[in-house]
C-alpha positions as CSV (number, residue, x, y, z in Angstrom):
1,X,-8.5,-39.0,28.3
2,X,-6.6,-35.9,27.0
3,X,-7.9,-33.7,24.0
4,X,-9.4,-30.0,24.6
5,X,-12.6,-30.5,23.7
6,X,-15.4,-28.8,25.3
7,X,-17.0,-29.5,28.7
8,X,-20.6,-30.6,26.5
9,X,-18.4,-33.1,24.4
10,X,-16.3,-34.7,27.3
11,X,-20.3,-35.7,28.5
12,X,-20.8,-37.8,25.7
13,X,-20.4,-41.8,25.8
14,X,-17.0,-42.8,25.2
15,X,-15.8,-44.7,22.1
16,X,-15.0,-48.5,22.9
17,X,-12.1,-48.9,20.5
18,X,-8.5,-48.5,19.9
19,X,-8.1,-44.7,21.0
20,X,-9.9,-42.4,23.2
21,X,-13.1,-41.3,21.3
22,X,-15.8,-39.1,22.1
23,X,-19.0,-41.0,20.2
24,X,-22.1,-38.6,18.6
25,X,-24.5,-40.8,17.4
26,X,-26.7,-40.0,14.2
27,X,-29.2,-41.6,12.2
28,X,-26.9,-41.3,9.3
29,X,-23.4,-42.1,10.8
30,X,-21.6,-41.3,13.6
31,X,-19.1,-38.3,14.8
32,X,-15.9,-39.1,17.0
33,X,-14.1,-36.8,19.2
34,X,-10.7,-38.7,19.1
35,X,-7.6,-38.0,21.1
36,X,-4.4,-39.7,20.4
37,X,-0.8,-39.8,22.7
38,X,2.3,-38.9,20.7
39,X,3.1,-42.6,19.2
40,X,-0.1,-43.8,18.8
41,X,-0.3,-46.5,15.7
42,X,-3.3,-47.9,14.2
43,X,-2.5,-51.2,12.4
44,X,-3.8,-51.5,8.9
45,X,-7.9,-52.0,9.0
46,X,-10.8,-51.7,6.7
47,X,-14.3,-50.1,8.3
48,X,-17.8,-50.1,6.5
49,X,-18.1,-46.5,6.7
50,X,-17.1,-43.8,4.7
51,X,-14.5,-41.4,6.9
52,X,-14.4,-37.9,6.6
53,X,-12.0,-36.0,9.5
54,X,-10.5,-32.7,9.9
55,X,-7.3,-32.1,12.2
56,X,-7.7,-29.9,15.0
57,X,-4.4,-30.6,17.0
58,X,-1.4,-31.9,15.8
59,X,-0.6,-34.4,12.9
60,X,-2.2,-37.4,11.1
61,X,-0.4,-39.7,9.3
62,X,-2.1,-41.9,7.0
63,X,-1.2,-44.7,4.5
64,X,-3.7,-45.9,2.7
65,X,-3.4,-47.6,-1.5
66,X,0.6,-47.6,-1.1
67,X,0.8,-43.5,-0.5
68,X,1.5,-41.9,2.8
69,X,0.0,-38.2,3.3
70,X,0.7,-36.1,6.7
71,X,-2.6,-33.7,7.3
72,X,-2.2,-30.9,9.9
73,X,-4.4,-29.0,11.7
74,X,-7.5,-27.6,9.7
75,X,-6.9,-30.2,7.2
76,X,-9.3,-32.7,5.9
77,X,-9.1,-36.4,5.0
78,X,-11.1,-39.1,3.2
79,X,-11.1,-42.9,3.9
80,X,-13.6,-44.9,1.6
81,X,-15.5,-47.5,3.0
82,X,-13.6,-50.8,2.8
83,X,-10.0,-49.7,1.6
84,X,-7.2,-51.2,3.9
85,X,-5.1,-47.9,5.7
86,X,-3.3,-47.2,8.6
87,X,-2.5,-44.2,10.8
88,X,-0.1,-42.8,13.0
89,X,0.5,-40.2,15.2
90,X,4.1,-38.6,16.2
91,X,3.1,-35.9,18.4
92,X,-0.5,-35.7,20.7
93,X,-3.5,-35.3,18.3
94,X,-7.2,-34.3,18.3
95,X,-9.4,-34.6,15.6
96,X,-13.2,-34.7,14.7
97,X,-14.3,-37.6,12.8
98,X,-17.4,-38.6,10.6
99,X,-18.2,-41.6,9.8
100,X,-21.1,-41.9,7.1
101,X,-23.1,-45.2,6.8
102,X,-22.6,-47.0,3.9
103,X,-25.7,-46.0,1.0
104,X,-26.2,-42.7,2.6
């Protein structure tokens, strides 16, 4: 697993899913330390959570409702719980991701 995390985060349980994750677990949600190889696509999904993430290396690109937004690093995105989106990723990217239980 790439990403330049810190030492502290690399210790936590890995993510079992479609990209190399870091997983912090809380009683509220969950925060991911995810790492993604240059071409990395993420078919179109839905989740039950509500996703907050910020970039901290390279580029997101997400379509989600028909529109297709780029966010770089220091910027932050929102996927609602149960709308349909997709990402992608052209060149190698970190981010941090939050993912808040539904209700809370």
């Amino acid at each position: 697993m790439s990403g330049s995390y810190p030492k502290r985060i690399k210790e936590l349980p890995l993510y079992d899913g479609r990209f190399d994750a870091y997983k912090l677990e809380a009683q509220e949600g969950d925060v991911l330390f995810a790492s993604y190889p240059a071409g990395t696509k993420i078919p179109v999904h839905t989740h039950e959570t509500d996703n907050h993430g910020v970039i901290t290396k390279g580029e997101l690109i997400l379509s989600m409702k028909g529109d297709i937004q780029r966010f770089e690093v220091g910027q932050w995105y929102h996927v609602p719980a149960n709308v349909e989106h997709s990402a992608s990723f052209e060149v190698e990217t970190d981010e941090i991701e939050f993912w808040f239980k539904s209700g809370t």
